[in-house]
C-alpha positions as CSV (number, residue, x, y, z in Angstrom):
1,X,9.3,8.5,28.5
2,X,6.3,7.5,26.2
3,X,6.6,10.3,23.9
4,X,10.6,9.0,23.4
5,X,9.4,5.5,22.4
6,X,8.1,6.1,19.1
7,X,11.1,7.9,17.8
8,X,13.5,5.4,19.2
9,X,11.5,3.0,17.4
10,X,11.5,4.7,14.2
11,X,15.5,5.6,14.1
12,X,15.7,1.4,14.9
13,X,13.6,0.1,12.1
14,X,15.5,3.0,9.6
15,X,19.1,2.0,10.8
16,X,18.1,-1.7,10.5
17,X,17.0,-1.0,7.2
18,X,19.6,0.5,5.8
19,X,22.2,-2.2,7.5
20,X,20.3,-5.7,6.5
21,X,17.3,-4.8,4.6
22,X,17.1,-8.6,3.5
23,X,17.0,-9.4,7.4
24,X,14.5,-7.0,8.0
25,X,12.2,-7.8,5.0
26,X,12.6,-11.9,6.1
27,X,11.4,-11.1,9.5
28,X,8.2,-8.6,8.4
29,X,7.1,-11.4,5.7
30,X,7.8,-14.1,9.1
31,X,5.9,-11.8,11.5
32,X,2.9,-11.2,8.8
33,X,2.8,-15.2,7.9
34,X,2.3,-15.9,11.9
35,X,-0.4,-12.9,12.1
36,X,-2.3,-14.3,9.3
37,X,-2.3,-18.1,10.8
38,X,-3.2,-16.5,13.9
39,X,-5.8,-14.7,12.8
40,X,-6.8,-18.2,10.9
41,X,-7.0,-20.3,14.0
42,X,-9.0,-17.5,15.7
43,X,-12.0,-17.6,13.6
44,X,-12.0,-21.1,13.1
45,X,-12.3,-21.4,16.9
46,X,-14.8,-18.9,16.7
47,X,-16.7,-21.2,14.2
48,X,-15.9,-24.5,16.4
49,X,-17.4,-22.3,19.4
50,X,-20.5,-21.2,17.8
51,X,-21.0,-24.7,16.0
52,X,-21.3,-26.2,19.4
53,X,-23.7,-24.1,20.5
């Protein structure tokens, strides 16, 4: 079952590429803007935590 997941995901991302590559493209530059502020608010709790220290 594991070994079936990557594949499935692969053909997925492919078809949805070829069928709305716009839609795909506005949803990777969504999912990397939300990563980045995540990773954002992360260290500057990290700083906030340590600062109190």
């Amino acid at each position: 079952m594991k070994k079936a997941v990557v594949p499935v995901l692969v053909v997925f991302l492919g078809f949805w590429l070829v069928s709305d590559p716009r839609g795909l493209a506005d949803t990777a530059s969504d999912g990397g803007g939300r990563a980045w502020e995540a990773t954002g608010d992360v260290f500057s709790s990290a700083i906030t935590f340590f600062g109190e220290l």
